[in-house]
Each structure stands twice: as structure tokens, then as C-alpha cells.
C-alpha positions, 0 to 999 in steps of 0.5 A: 249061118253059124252064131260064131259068125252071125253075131259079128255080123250082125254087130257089124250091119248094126254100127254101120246102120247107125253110122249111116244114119248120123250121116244122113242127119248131117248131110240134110243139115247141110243140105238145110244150110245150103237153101238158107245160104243161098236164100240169105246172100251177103253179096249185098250192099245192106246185108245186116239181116243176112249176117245175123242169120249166118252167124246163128246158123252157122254157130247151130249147124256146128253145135248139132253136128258135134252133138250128133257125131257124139251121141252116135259115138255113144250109141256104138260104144254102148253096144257093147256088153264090156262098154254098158258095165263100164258104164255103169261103174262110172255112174256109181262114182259119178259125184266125184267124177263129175266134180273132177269132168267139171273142172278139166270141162271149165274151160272148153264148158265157157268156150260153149256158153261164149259162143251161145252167147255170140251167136244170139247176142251178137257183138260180131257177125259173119262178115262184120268189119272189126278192129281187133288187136290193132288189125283190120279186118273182116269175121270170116268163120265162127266156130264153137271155140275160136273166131277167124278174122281176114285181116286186110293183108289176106292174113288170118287172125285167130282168136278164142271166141271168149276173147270178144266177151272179155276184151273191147274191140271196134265193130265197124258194121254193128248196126250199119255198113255205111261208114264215114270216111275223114282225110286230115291235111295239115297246111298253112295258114294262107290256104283258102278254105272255100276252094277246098270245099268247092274241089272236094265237092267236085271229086266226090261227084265224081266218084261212084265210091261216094254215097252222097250222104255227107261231103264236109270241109272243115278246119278243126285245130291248129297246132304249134308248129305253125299249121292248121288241121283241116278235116275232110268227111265223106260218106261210103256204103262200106268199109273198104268204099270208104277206105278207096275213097279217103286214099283218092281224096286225099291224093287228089287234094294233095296234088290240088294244093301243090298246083293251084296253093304250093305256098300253102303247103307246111313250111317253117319260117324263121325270122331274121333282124339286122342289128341297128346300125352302129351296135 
């Protein structure tokens, strides 16, 4: 074959082989992923261990994918001979360009070292429950530069990963799934409590949704307007148990008072004196 043909190709055989090869190496990091996804479900009711290893893994799984697509990059431009001389004159100005990278870098370089630093730490994890920015809902992907939160309401929430170093947020499953539930009720004074105790008791039994840990009744405040506050605390493995489970309580108790304690419910009283006779 003629050189004027056999170079080209040759180059060509060459970036195709390398590019082969990067994708080789990401398809059996996802091949690796897989296995541990499988080996680590999180369709379990404790699934705290399971978490952590998703994060970390997801977090290193993205960060050696953009490392390996980089570099294959690199290797494919500086095949090149024009490509090499560049290169080698950026490296005689390498001070000033890499004070002018640094800067135009810094924010991309924090979002890196925000999300080394949330996949080892941790203050959030695939699948925790979070209260951020006023929503709830769960941690559904982690990336190298933002955070996805499903909200509730099947919305999607998108957050840059330095927002949970920065800023406080409520993480409901930091260290557990279990959740305790509260249903407030403001009622009269003539409510009898022991009853409330003994019904709440009874619907909690009854219910799968309850983890039988804790089943309080309690009357924590009254308030100026002529009602008292009455607290009721129950237990769940989770947070959405717990939130089905507060919304059944608190239908169950309210329709309990109407039938059995109507003259219990809020009411406002007004007094009214007859003037004495002759006045």
C-alpha cells in the first residue's frame, strides 16, 4: 500500500483502538456497578449500609468515567504532531496559564472537592429523606456537580452539590429510617384524655403502619383562645410510613371526638349578664 494511504490509516486503526479500549473500561465499571447494585439493594427496610456504598459508588463510578473520556481525549490529540508542538508551547507559559485555569477552574475545582467530600462524609446519601429548601423529599442522584432531589409531588429539585456544605438542611434518615410521627389536635377543655389514649392505642394496634416502638397521648399546651393542645406520638420504619400513618391517626381521632365528644370540640364562649332589675 502506498504511504500516502497507509498513514491515515494506520492513524485511523490507532484512534479507533484507543477509543475501544475507554470504552471497554466503562463498560466493566458498569458491569462492576451492576454486581454491587444488585448485591446492595435499597428495597429494604433498614437500608442505611446500602446507602453509603451507593453514594461512594456512584460519586467514584462518574468521577473515573470523566477521568477515563479525559484522558482518552488526550491521547488522541496528542497523536497528533501539530497537537504535541502545542502542547509544548502551553508548557512554556504554564505559570501564568495556570494562575489564569486556576481561577476560571475555581468554581468547577470547589464543585469536585464538594462532592469528595459528600461522598465520604456523607451528610446526604441515595435515597435519604431531606428537607431542603422548604420541600420534601428523597436524594435520587448524585452527580459530580449538583444534587437531584424527588420532591413528594414527583417534582424534581436541582441543587449545586456545594449548596449541602454551605447551607443546613434537615436529613430525616441520617443515621436511621425510623421516624416518629406527632398529630396535634386543639380541643376543649372538657375532653377526657384517657379515652384518647385507650382509642389511639386501639388504631395503632391496627395498623400494619405502626412499628409498635412508641404510642403517646399527651396534653402539651394551652393557649389563649380557650383550647388545649393535645399531642399524639406514634412510631413508623420510615418516612412515608410515618406520614400515611399521622394522616390516619388524625382522621380517625377527629371523626372519634365528633361521635363520642362533639362538646368537646373548639368552641367559643361568650358570656352574657342580665342588668339588675331597676337599672
Amino acid at each position: 500500500m502506498a504511504p500516502t494511504y497507509r498513514l491515515p490509516i494506520n492513524k485511523a486503526i490507532e484512534i479507533a483502538l484507543t477509543i475501544i479500549f475507554a470504552l471497554i473500561l466503562v463498560r466493566t465499571i458498569n458491569v462492576f456497578e451492576d454486581y454491587f447494585y444488585l448485591k446492595y439493594d435499597l428495597n429494604k427496610e433498614n437500608n442505611l449500609k446500602e446507602r453509603k456504598i451507593r453514594t461512594q459508588l456512584q460519586f467514584v463510578r462518574k468521577f473515573i468515567v470523566s477521568l477515563i473520556i479525559l484522558v482518552t481525549i488526550a491521547i488522541i490529540l496528542l497523536s497528533f504532531e501539530s497537537m504535541r508542538k502545542i502542547g509544548a508551547g502551553l508548557l512554556t507559559g504554564v505559570g501564568i496559564g495556570g494562575i489564569i485555569i486556576g481561577f476560571a477552574a475555581q468554581k468547577s475545582l470547589g464543585n469536585l472537592l464538594a462532592g469528595f467530600q459528600i461522598a465520604f462524609t456523607q451528610p446526604i446519601r441515595i435515597d435519604d429523606v431531606l428537607i431542603v429548601e422548604g420541600e420534601w423529599g428523597k436524594v435520587e442522584e448524585i452527580t459530580l456537580t449538583y444534587v437531584v432531589v424527588n420532591i413528594w409531588d414527583q417534582r424534581r429539585l436541582i441543587l449545586p452539590i456545594t449548596y449541602f456544605i454551605e447551607k443546613p438542611f434537615q436529613n430525616w434518615t441520617r443515621v436511621s429510617a425510623d421516624l416518629l410521627g406527632t398529630v396535634f389536635l386543639y380541643l376543649d377543655y372538657t375532653i377526657p384524655v384517657e379515652p384518647m389514649r385507650q382509642e389511639l392505642t386501639r388504631l395503632l394496634n391496627e395498623n400494619p403502619l405502626w412499628d409498635k416502638r412508641v404510642n403517646v397521648v399527651q396534653v402539651t399546651d394551652s393557649t389563649k383562645d380557650g383550647t388545649i393542645e393535645v399531642r399524639f406520638l406514634m412510631s413508623a420504619s420510615n418516612s412515608s410510613r410515618a406520614f400515611d400513618l399521622r394522616c390516619y391517626v388524625r382522621e380517625a381521632m377527629i371523626a372519634f371526638i365528633q361521635t363520642n365528644y362533639p362538646e368537646s370540640l373548639p368552641k367559643k364562649r361568650l358570656e352574657h349578664w342580665d342588668k339588675p332589675a331597676g337599672l
